[in-house]
C-alpha positions, 0 to 999 in steps of 0.5 A, a space after each residue: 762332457 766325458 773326455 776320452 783318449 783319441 780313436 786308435 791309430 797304430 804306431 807309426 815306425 819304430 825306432 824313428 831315426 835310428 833303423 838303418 836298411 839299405 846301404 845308402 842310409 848306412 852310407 850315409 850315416 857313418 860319412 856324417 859323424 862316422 857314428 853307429 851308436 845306437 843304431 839298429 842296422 837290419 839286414 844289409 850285406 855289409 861285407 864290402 863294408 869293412 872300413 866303415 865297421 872298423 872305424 866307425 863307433 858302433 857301441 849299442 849298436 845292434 846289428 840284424 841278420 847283417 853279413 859281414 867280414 869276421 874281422 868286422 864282427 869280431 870289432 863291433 862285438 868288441 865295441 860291445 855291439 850286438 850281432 844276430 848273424 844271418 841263418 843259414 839255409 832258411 827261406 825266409 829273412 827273420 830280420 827282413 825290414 820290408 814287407 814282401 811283393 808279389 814277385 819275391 814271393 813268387 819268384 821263379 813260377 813263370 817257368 818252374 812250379 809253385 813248389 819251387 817258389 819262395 812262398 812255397 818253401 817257406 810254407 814246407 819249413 813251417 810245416 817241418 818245425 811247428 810241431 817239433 817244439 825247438 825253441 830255435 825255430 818258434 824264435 826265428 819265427 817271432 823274429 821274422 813276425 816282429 819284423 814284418 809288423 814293424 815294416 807293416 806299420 812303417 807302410 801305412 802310417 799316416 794312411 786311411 785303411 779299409 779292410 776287406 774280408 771275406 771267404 777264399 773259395 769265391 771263384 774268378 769268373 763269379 758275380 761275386 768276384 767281379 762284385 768284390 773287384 768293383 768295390 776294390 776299385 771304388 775304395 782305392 780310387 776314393 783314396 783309401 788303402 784296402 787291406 785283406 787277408 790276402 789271399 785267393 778269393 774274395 781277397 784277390 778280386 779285392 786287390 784286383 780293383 785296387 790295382 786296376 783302379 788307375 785304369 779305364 773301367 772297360 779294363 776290369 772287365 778284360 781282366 775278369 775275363 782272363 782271369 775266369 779261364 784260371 777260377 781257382 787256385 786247385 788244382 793248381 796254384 803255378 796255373 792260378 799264379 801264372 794267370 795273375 802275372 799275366 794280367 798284371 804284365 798285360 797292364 803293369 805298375 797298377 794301384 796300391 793295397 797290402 794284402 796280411 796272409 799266414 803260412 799257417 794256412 800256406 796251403 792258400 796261397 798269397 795272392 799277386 795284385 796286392 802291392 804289399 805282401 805282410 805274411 806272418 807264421 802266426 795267424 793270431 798276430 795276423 787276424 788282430 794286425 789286419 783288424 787293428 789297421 783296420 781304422 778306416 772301417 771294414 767290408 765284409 763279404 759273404 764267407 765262412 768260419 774265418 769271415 764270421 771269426 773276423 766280424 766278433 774280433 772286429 766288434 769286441 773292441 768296438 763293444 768295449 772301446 779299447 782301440 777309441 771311437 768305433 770304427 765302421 762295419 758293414 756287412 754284405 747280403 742280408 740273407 747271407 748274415 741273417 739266415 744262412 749264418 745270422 751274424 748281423 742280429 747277434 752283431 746288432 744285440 750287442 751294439 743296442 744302445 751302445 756307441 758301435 750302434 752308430 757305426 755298424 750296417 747291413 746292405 744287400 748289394 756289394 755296391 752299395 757298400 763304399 757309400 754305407 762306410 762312407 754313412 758310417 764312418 760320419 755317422 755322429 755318436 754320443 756325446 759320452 762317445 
């Protein structure tokens, strides 16, 4: 029997040991050995932290987006640091080491508009300098996109992820909606961490199960039902926004999911029920992370463009096999994926004798996809697999 290299998992943190990001892991580390040698601190305000600099050893040290008094700049650069001084006036930390949350994102909107958010600001920014070709601006926007993957990966290592597509014009109050909300719940609560694009829709209903899965069941139907006074982001996203923190003030500190938006199209908003917010500039980093993380398999429901995109990228490299053994598929509405935009025979063509064979389905009911990934993903494959 053939071997082959191990089903693919995504790195776990970079740099093990040697990240430094919050004041107490600092703290820490300069009382021991009083050594900073090759670490990399990232974003920590270390103004009131100038003994420790001044007499600490910081060769190889690489400081990120770390304020600090010039007399210790002007000491760690002597000790032959490297200092990426924070920016200022940007609405965004390049050097961020954790992922977003629905408040940081949205701070401010329980009494000011949409526009003055984080999120929003961020989004206006983009728009001014995607185009205008400065270097200055696509390197702050690597940085911040490099850093965001890392604490992405950091997150989920070690943790089954389930990811789930599908369309944004999916509207609160739907059948549809409250279908994708159920199937959240059913994942989170069989112990998987679902992932989405992480925006309105589809998307939102699914972290809306995720995070009512620690709840009694009549609680979703409570919430869909607020909810369905606010059906879409537009006209207005502060409306739409509003009504989620309502729902989650009304039940707090609910379950867990990540949800891997993009400014890129920043005109969808991020949406509150994911516990973890990864928002990215670039879009093609973000449709392979979200897949790639993928390794638990992935649902997708009825969509668009973007959903039939999502369906090949997820396929080629269960075509091909470069991420390991096939992850599981599963496609939702037959008469959506056949007829109305006729993915799944397409799909089923190039899986025909192939291992991904194994791992692909086609169920009518949003219902019965928990238990087909769940088939799937025990599913044998060939032994040359």
């Amino acid at each position: 029997m053939a071997t082959h290299p191990p089903a693919h998992r995504p790195p776990g943190p970079r740099g093990r040991g040697r990240e430094i990001d919050t004041l107490a892991e600092f703290d820490a580390v300069v009382a021991r050995p009083g050594s900073l040698a090759g670490q990399r601190i990232q974003s920590i305000d270390l103004t009131d932290r100038t003994f420790a600099l001044l007499t600490a050893i910081t060769t190889g040290a690489v400081f990120l987006g770390c304020p600090m008094q010039p007399e210790a700049a002007a000491k760690v650069r002597a000790d032959g640091a490297l200092v990426f001084p924070p920016v200022p006036e940007l609405p965004f930390d390049p050097y961020r080491a954790r992922l977003y949350t629905p408040e940081e994102l949205f701070e401010g909107i329980a009494h000011a508009d949409y526009e003055e958010t984080p999120d929003a600001r961020a989004y206006a920014w983009f728009g001014r300098t995607k185009a205008d070709g400065d270097i200055f601006s696509s390197m702050l926007r690597s940085l911040h996109d490099d850093a965001v993957s890392d604490a992405l990966d950091e997150l989920l290592d070690g943790q089954r992820v389930v990811g789930v597509m599908g369309g944004h014009a999916m509207g609160r109050g739907t059948k549809a909606y409250a279908g994708a909300a159920r199937l959240g719940r059913t994942l989170a609560r069989s112990g998987l961490t679902v992932a989405t694009g992480g925006g309105p829709g589809a998307m939102e209903a699914a972290h809306l199960g995720a995070y009512l899965a620690p709840f009694r069941d009549e609680v979703l139907a409570e919430a869909l039902a607020l909810l369905s006074q606010t059906p879409s982001f537009l006209p207005s996203v502060t409306d739409w926004a509003r009504a989620a923190f309502a729902v989650r003030a009304l039940w707090p500190h609910g379950g867990d999911s990540v949800g891997i938006p993009t400014w890129f199209y920043g005109h969808e908003p991020p949406n509150p029920f994911a516990g973890h917010i990864a928002k990215y500039f670039a879009n093609a980093t973000r449709e392979d992370g979200l897949l790639a993380r993928s390794t638990a398999g992935v649902v997708f429901l009825p969509g668009a463009a973007g959903t039939v995109q999502e369906v090949f990228d997820n396929a080629t490299p269960n075509y091909y096999g470069s991420r390991g053994a096939p992850t599981p598929m599963v496609l939702v509405n037959r008469a959506h994926w056949t007829a109305r935009l006729p993915a799944w025979p397409l799909l089923e063509s190039l899986a025909a004798g192939r291992p991904m064979a194994a791992r692909i389905a086609l169920v009518e009911s949003i219902d019965e996809a928990p238990d087909a990934l769940e088939r799937l993903a025990r599913a044998p494959l060939p032994p040359d697999a």
